[in-house]
C-alpha positions as CSV (number, residue, x, y, z in Angstrom):
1,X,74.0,-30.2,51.2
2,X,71.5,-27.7,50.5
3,X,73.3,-25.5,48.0
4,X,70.8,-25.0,44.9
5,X,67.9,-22.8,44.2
6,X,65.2,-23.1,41.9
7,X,65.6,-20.4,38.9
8,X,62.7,-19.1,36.6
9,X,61.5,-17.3,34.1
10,X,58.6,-16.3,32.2
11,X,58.1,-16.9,28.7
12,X,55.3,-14.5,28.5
13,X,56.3,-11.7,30.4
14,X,60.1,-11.6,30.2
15,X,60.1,-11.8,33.9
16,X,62.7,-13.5,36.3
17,X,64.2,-14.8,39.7
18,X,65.7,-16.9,41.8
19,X,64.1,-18.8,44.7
20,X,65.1,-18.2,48.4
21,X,64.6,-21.8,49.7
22,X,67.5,-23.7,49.6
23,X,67.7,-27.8,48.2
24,X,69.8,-30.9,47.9
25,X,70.8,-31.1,44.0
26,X,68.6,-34.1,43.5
27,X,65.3,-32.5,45.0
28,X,65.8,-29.1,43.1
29,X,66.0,-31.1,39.8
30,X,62.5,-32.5,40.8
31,X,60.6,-29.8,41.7
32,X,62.0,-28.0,38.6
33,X,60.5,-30.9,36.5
34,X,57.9,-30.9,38.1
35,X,57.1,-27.1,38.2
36,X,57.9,-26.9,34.3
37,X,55.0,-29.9,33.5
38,X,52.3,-27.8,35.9
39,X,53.5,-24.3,34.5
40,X,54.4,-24.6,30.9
41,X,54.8,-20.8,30.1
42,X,57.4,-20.5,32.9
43,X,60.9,-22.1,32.9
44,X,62.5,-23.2,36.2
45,X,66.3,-24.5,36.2
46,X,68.3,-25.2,38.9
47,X,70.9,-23.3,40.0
48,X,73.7,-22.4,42.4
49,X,72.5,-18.8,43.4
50,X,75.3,-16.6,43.4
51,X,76.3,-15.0,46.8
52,X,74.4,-11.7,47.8
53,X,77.4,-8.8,47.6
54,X,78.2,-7.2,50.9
55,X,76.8,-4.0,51.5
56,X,80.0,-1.6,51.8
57,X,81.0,0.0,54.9
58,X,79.6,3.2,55.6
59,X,81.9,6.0,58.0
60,X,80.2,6.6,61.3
61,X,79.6,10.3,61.2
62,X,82.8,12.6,62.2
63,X,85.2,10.3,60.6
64,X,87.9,11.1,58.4
């Protein structure tokens, strides 16, 4: 099942994120070794993104 996400961060810049695209466990682990050996000054580690919150209800005008 596609569950993980490729997670980075700079070491030069402090920056960070998450990737979007989704992977099986075993082909996020490759890329990230892969990406780490072609782009030593940023870490990548897979992870299970956390679910994106849901955006709270908002009243329809004229409700109470």
């Amino acid at each position: 099942m596609k569950t993980y996400a490729i997670h980075w961060k700079s070491t030069v810049s402090g920056s960070a994120g998450t990737g979007t695209k989704s992977f099986e466990k075993e082909e996020a682990g490759r890329l990230a070794t892969e990406l780490n050996e072609k782009c030593p000054d940023i870490d990548h580690e897979v992870v299970i993104p956390a679910p994106t919150p849901a955006k709270p209800a908002t009243a329809e005008p004229g409700s109470p």
